[in-house]
Every structure is written in structure tokens, then in C-alpha cells.
N, CA, C and O of each residue as an XYZ file, in Angstrom:
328
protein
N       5.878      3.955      3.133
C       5.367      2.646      3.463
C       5.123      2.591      4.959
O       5.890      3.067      5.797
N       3.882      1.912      5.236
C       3.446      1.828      6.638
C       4.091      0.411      6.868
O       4.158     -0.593      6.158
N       4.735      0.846      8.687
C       5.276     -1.153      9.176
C       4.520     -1.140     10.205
O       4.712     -0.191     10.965
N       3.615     -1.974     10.526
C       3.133     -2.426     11.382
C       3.629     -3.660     12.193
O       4.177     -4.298     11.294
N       3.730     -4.150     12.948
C       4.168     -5.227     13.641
C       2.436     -5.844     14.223
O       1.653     -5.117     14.834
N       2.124     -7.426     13.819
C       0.909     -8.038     13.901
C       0.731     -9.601     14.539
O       0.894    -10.575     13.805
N       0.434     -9.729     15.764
C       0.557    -11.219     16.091
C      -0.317    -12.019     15.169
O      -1.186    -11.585     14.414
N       0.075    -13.311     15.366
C      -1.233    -14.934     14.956
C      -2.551    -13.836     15.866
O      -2.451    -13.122     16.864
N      -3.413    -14.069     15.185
C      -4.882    -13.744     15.501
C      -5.304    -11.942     15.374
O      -6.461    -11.525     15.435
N      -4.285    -11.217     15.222
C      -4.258     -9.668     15.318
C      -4.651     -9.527     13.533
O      -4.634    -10.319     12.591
N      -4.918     -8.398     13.663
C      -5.124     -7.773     12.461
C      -5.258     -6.321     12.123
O      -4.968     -5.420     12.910
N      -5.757     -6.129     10.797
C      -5.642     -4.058     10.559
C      -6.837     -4.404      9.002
O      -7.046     -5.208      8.094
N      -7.304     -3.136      9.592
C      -7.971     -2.492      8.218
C      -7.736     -1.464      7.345
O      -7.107     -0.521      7.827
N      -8.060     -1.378      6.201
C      -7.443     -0.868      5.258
C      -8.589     -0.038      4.720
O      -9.356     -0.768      4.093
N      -8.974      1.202      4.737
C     -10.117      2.033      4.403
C     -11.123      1.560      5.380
O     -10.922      1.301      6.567
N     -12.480      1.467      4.577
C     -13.669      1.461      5.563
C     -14.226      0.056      4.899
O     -15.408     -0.208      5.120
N     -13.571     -0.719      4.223
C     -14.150     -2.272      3.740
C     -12.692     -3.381      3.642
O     -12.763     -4.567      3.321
N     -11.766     -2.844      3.907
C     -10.835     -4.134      3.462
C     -10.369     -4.465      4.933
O      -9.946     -3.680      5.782
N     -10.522     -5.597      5.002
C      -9.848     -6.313      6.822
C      -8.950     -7.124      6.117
O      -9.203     -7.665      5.041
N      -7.780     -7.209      6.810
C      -6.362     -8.374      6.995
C      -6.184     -8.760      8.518
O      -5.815     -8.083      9.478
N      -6.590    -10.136      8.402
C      -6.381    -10.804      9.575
C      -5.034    -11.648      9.493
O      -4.772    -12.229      8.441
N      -4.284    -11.716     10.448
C      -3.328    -12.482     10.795
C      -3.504    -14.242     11.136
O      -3.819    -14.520     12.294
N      -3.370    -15.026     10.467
C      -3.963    -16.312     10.536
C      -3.249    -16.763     10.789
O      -3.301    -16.264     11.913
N      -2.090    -17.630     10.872
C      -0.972    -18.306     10.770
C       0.330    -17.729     10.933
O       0.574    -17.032      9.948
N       1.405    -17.725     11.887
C       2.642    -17.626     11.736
C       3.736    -18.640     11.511
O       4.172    -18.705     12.660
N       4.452    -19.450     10.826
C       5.069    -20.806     10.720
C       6.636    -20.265     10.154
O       7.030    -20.104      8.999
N       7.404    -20.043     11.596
C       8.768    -19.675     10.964
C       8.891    -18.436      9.908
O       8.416    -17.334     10.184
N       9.457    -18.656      8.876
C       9.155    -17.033      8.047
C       8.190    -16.903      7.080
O       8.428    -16.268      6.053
N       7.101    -17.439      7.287
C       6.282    -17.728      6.086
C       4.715    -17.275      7.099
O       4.425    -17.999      8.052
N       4.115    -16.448      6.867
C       2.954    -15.714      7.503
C       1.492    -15.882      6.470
O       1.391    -15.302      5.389
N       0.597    -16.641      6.958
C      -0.373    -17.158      6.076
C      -2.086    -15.711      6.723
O      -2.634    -15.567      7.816
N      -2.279    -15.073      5.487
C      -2.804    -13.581      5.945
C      -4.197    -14.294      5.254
O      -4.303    -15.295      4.546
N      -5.299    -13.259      5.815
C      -6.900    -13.298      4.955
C      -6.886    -12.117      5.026
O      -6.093    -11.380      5.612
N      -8.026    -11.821      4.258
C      -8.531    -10.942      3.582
C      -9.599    -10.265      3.123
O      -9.537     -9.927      1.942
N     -10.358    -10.036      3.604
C     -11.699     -9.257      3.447
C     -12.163     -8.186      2.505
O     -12.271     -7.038      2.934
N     -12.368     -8.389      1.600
C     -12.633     -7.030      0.873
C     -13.785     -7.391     -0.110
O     -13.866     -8.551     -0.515
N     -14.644     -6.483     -0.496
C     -15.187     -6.291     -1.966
C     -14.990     -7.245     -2.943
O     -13.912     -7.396     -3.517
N     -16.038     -7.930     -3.168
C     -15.561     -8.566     -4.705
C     -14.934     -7.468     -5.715
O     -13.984     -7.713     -6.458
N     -15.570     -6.274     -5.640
C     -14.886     -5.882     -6.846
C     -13.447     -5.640     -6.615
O     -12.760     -5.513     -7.629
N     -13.106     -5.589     -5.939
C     -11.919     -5.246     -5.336
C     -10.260     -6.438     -6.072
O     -10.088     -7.633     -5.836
N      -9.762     -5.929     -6.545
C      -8.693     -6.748     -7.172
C      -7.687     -7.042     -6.287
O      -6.907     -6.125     -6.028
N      -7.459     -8.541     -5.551
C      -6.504     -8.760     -4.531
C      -5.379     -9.504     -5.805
O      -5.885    -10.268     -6.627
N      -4.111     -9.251     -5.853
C      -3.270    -10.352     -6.578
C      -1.464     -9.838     -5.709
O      -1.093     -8.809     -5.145
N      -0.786    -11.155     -6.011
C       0.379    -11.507     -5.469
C       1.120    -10.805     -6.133
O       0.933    -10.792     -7.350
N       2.252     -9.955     -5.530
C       3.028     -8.954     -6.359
C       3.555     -8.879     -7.320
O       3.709     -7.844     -7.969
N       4.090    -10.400     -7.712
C       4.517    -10.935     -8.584
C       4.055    -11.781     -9.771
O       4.687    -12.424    -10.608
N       2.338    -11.510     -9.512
C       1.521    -11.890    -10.484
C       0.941    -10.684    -10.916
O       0.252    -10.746    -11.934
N       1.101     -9.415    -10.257
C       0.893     -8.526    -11.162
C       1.525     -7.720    -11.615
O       1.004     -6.716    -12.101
N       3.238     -7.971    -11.590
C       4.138     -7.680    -12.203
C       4.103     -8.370    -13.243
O       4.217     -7.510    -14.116
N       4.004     -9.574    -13.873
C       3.685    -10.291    -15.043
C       2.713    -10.122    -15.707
O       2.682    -10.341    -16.918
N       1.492     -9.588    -14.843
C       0.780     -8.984    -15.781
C       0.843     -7.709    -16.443
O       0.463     -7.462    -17.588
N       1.484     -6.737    -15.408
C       1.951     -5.635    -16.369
C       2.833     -5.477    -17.357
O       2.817     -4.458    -18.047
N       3.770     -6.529    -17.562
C       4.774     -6.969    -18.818
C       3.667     -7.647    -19.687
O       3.380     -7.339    -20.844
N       3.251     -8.360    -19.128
C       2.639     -8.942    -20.615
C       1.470     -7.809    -21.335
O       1.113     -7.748    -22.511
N       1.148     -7.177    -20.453
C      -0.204     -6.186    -21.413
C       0.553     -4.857    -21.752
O      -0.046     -3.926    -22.290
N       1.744     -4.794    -21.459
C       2.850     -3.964    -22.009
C       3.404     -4.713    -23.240
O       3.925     -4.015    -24.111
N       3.370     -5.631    -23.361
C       4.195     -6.841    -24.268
C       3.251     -6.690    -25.653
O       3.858     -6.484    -26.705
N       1.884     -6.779    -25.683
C       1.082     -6.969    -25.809
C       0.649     -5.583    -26.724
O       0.398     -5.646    -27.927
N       0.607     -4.224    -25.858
C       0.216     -3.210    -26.795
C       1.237     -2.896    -27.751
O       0.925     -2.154    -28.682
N       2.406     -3.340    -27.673
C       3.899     -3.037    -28.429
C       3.493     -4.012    -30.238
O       3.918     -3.690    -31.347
N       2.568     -5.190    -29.883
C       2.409     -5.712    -31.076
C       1.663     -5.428    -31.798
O       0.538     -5.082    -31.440
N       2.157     -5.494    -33.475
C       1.754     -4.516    -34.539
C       0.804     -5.322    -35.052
O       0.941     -6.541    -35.165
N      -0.261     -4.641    -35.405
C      -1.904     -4.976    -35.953
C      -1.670     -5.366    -36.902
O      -2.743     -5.530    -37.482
N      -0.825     -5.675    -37.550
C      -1.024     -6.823    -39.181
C      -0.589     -8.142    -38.467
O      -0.959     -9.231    -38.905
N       0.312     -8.010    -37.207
C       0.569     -9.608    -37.162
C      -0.382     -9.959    -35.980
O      -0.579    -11.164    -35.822
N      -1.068     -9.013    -35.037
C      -2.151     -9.478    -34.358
C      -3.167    -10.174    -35.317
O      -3.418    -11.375    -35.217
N      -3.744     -9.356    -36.258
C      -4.605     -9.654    -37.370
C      -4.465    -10.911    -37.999
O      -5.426    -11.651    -37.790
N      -3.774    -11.277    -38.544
C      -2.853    -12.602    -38.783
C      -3.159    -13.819    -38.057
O      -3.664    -14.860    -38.477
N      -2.702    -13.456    -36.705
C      -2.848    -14.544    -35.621
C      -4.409    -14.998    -35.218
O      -4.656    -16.132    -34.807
N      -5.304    -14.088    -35.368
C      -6.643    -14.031    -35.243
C      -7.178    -14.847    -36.800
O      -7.754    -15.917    -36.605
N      -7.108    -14.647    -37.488
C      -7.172    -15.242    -38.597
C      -6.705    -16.842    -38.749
O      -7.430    -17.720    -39.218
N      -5.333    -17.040    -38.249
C      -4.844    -18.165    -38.352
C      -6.132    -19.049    -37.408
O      -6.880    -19.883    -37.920
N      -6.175    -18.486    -35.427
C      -6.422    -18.784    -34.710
C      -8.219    -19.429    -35.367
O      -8.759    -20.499    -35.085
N      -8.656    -18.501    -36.121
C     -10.501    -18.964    -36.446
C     -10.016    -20.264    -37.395
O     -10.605    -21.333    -37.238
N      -9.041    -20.168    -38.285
C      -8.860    -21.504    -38.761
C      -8.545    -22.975    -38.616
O      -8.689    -23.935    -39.373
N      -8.025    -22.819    -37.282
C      -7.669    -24.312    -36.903
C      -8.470    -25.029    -36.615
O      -9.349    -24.533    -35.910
N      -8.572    -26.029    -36.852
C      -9.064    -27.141    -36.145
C      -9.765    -27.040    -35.527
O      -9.917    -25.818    -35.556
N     -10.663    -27.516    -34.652
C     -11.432    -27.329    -33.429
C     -10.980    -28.894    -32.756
O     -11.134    -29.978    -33.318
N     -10.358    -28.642    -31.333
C      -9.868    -29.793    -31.113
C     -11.182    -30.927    -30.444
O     -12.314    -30.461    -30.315
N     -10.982    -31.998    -30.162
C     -12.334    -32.736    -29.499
C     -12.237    -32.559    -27.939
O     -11.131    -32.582    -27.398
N     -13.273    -32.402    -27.291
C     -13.400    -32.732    -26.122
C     -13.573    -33.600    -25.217
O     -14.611    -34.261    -25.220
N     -12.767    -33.755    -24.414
C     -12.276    -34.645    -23.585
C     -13.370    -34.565    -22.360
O     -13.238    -35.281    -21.367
């Protein structure tokens, strides 16, 4: 792991398209931007730790009760729109 040390207004790049600018320092809470690629997937560590449980969660379930749920799911109701 790289540590850099970064004032309010300093920043670093990351390859030859991603910039992190230093925006905000407020006590221990550091408010960062971000520059990159749309295609580029930015997410919070802990939102893509939940996503890797759930699409882990997810391939573990067995195709008769996925099947099932898809089935149930075309049958309901269609609710009204608000």
C-alpha cells in the first residue's frame, strides 16, 4: 500500500486518466474528487463489500427456487402508479 501525505487543495494521479484532488479537510473527515472515465467503476469500500456478498449470496441459490421466484414475481399484481 502506497501513503501519501496530501494538503486541502493538493492532489495525485492514478495511471494516465484518474486525478484525486484534495477538497476539503474538516477535523477527521477528508472530503476527496475524483476524475476518472465514465467507464471506470468508483464505489465506497463498503459498498462493494456488500456487493460482493450479495452476488456471492446470490450464485449459492438453487435454480428451482430462483425459477419459482421469477414465476411468482410475473404473477403479482402490477401495483398503480403514483
Amino acid at each position: 500500500m502506497l501513503v501519501i501525505r496530501r494538503r486541502e487543495g493538493e492532489g495525485f494521479v492514478i495511471g494516465a486518466s484518474i486525478e484525486v484532488d484534495i477538497l476539503e479537510i474538516d477535523g477527521n473527515q477528508v472530503k476527496i474528487g475524483i476524475r476518472a472515465p465514465r467507464e471506470t467503476t468508483i464505489l465506497r469500500k463498503e459498498i462493494a463489500a456488500t456487493r460482493d456478498v450479495n452476488l456471492a449470496s446470490a450464485q449459492q441459490a438453487e435454480e428451482a427456487v430462483v425459477e419459482e421466484t421469477l414465476k411468482r414475481l410475473r404473477l403479482s399484481p402490477k401495483l398503480p402508479l403514483e
